[in-house]
Legacy VTK file of the C-alpha trace (Angstrom):
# vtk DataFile Version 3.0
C-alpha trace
ASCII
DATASET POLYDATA
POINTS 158 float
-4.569 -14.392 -10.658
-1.810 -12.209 -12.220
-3.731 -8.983 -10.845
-3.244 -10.816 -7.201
0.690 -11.498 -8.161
0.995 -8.129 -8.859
-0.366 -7.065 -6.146
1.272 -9.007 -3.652
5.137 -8.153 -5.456
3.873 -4.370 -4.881
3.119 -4.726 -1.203
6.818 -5.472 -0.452
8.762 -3.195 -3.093
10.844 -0.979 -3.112
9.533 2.283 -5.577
11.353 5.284 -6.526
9.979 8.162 -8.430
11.124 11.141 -9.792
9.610 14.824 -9.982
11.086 17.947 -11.587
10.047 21.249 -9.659
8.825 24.323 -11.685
10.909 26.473 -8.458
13.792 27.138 -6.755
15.328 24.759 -4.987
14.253 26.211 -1.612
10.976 27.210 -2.141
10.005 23.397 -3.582
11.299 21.870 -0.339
9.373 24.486 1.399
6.343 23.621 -0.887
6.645 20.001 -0.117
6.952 20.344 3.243
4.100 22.283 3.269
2.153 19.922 1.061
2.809 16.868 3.318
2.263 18.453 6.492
-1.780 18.179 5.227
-1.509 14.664 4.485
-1.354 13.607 8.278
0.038 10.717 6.960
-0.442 7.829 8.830
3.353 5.704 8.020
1.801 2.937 5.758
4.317 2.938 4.136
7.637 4.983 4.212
8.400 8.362 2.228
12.069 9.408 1.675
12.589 12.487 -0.064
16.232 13.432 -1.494
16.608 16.574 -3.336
19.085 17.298 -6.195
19.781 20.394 -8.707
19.869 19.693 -12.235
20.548 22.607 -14.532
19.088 25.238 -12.100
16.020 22.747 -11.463
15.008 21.321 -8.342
14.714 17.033 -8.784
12.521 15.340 -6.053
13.666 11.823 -5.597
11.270 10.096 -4.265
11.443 6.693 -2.319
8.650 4.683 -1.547
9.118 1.556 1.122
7.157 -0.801 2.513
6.184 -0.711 5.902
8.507 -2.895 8.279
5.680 -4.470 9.744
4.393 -5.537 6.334
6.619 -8.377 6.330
6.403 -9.676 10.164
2.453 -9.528 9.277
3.115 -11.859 5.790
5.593 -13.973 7.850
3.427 -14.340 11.211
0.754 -15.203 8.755
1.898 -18.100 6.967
3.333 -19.206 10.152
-0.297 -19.314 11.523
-1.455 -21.093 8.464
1.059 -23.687 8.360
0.384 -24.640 11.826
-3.500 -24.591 11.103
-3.172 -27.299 8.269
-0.923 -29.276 10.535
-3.401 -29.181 13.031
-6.102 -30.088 10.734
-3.951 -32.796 9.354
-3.491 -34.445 12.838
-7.488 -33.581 14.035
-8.843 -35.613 10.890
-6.168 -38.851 11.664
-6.832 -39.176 14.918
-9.351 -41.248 16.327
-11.536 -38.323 18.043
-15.304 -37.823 17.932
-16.617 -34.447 18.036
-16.993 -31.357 15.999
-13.283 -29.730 16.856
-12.567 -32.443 14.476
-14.062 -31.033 11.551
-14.676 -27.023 12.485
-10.626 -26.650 12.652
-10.325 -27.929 9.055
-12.994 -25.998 7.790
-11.920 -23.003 9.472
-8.024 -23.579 8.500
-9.793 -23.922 4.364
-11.698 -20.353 4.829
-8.544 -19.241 6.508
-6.414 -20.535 3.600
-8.948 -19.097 0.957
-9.476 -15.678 2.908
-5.409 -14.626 2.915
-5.132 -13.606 -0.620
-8.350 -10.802 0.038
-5.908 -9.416 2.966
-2.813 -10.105 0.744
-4.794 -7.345 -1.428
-6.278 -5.107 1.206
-2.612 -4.467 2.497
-1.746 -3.829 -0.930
-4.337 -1.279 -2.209
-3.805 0.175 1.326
-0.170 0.912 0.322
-1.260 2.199 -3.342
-3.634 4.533 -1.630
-1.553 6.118 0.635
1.521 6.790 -2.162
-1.129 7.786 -4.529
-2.246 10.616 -1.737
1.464 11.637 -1.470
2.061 11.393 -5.650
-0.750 14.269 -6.021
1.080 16.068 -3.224
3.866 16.124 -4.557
2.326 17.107 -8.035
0.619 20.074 -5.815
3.165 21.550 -4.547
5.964 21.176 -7.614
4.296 21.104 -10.300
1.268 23.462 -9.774
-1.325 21.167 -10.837
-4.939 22.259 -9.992
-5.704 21.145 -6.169
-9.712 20.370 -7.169
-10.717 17.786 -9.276
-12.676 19.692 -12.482
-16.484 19.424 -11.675
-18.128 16.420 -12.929
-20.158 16.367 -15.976
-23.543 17.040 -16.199
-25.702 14.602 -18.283
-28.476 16.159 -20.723
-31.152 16.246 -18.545
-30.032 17.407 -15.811
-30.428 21.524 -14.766
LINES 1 159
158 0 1 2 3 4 5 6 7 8 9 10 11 12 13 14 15 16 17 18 19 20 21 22 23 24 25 26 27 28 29 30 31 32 33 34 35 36 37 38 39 40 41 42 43 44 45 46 47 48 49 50 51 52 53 54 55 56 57 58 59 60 61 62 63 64 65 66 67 68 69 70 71 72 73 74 75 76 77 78 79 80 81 82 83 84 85 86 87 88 89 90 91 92 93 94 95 96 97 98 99 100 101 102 103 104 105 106 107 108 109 110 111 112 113 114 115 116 117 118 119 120 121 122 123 124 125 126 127 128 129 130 131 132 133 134 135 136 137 138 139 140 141 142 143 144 145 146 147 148 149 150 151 152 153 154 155 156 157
C-alpha cells in the first residue's frame, strides 16, 4: 500500500535535479541538445532545462513536471467512478428485474478495484521516461559509458 502512495504522490510532482557538466558551458548545452534530440521523446511528462555557471562549471537544472493531462485524466476518473457507485446505488434500490441491475455494480467494483493498477501504470510511465532523460543527461555531461557493460557469463557457459 505505501509503494501505491508513493507512487501515486510521484505521478503529480513536481522534481528538480541537478547535474554538474565536466565542459564548457557551451559545449554541454550543445551536448544536451544533442543527447535529447535521440530520445524522440514523446512529452510524458515535461523537461525544463536552465543552465547556470558555478566556478567555471556548467550546472544543469533540471525540472521534471507532470504532464497537464495527468490531472484531467485523475479528475475525469474519479468523476466517472463516483457516478458509477451512484448508479449502482440507485440500480440495487430500485424495484427493477434484470441483469443491468447487478452487471453495473459488479462492473463499477472491478472498476473501483482496477484504478489503482492505472494509478501505477501512469506512474511507472512517468519514471520511465525521466529515467531515459536522467542517463541522457549523464551521457552527454558527465561522460558516462553509453553501453551497459556486457552481462556476466555463468560457469558453464562458453
Amino acid at each position: 500500500m505505501s509503494e501505491m502512495r508513493r507512487a501515486a504522490r510521484a505521478l503529480v510532482e513536481h522534481r528538480t535535479e541537478r547535474f554538474e557538466s565536466r565542459h564548457p558551458p557551451g559545449e554541454s548545452k550543445a551536448r544536451l541538445d544533442a543527447a535529447l534530440a535521440k530520445l524522440e521523446r514523446s512529452g510524458a511528462s515535461r523537461f525544463i532545462p536552465s543552465w547556470r555557471e558555478e566556478g567555471g562549471k556548467a550546472i544543469l537544472q533540471a525540472q521534471f513536471l507532470p504532464r497537464a493531462r495527468t490531472q484531467a485524466v485523475l479528475t475525469a476518473s474519479s468523476i466517472v467512478l463516483s457516478l458509477l457507485v451512484l448508479a449502482s446505488a440507485w440500480l440495487l434500490y430500485s424495484t427493477d428485474e434484470g441483469a443491468v441491475r447487478y452487471l453495473v455494480p459488479l462492473f463499477t467494483g472491478l472498476a473501483i478495484l482496477a484504478f489503482p493498477f492505472v494509478a501505477l501504470a501512469l506512474s511507472s510511465n512517468r519514471e520511465a521516461e525521466e529515467s531515459r532523460i536522467r542517463r541522457a543527461i549523464r551521457i552527454a555531461l558527465l561522460d558516462e559509458a553509453e553501453r551497459l557493460p556486457p552481462p556476466k557469463k555463468w560457469d558453464d557457459e562458453d
